[in-house]
C-alpha positions as CSV (number, residue, x, y, z in Angstrom):
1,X,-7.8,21.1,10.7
2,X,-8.0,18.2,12.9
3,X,-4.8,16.1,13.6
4,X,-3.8,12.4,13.0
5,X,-4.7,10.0,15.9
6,X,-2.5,7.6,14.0
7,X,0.0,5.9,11.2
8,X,-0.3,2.8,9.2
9,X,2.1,0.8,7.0
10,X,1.9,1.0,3.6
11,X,-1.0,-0.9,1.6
12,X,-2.8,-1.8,4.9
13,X,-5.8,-3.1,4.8
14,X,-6.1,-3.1,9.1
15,X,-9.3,-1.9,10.3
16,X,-9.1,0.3,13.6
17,X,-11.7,-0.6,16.7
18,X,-13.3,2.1,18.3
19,X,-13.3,3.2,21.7
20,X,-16.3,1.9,22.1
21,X,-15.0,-1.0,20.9
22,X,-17.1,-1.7,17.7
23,X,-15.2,-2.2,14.3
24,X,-15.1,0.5,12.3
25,X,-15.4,0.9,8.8
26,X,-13.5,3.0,6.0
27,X,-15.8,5.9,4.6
28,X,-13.1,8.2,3.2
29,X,-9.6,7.6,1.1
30,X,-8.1,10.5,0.2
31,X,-4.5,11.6,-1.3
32,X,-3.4,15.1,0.1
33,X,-2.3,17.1,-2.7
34,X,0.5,19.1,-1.0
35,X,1.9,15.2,0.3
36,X,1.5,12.4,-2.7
37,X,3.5,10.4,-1.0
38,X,0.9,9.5,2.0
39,X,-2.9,8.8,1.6
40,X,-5.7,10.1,4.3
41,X,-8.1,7.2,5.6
42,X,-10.9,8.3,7.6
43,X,-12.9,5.5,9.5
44,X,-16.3,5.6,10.9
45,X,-18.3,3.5,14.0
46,X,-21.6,2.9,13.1
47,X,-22.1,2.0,16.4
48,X,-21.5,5.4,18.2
49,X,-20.5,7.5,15.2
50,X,-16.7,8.5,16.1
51,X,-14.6,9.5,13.2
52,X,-11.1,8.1,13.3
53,X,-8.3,9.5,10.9
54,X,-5.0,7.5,9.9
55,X,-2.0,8.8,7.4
56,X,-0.9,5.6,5.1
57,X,2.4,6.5,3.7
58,X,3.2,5.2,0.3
59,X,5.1,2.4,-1.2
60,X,7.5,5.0,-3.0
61,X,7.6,7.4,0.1
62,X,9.3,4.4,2.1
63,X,11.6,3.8,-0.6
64,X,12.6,7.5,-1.1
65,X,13.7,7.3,2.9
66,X,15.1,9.7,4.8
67,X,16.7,12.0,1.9
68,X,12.1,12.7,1.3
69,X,12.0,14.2,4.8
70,X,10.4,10.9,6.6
């Protein structure tokens, strides 16, 4: 499994530049089923091809604070 290279707030709509320095687009959105409360954005360069993944936690996760384990 590979690990998050970064977080966003919740309902961001911010696009990541790549290392090469492209813009990069969204390809994948996904909800993890063990964690509802955060959702999985996976961001491609079609200029070089590097993947970039970014955790989006949730409206309601933010509002559950720290008593959800954030």
């Amino acid at each position: 499994m590979q690990g998050f290279q970064g977080l966003l707030q919740p309902n961001s709509d911010e696009k990541p530049e790549c290392r090469c320095g492209a813009s990069m687009v969204l390809a994948l959105r996904q909800t993890p089923e063990l964690s509802p409360d955060a959702e999985m954005r996976t961001y491609i360069c079609e200029a070089c091809g590097h993947e970039f993944k970014l955790t989006v936690w949730t409206d309601a996760a933010l509002k559950a604070g720290p008593q959800a384990g954030l």
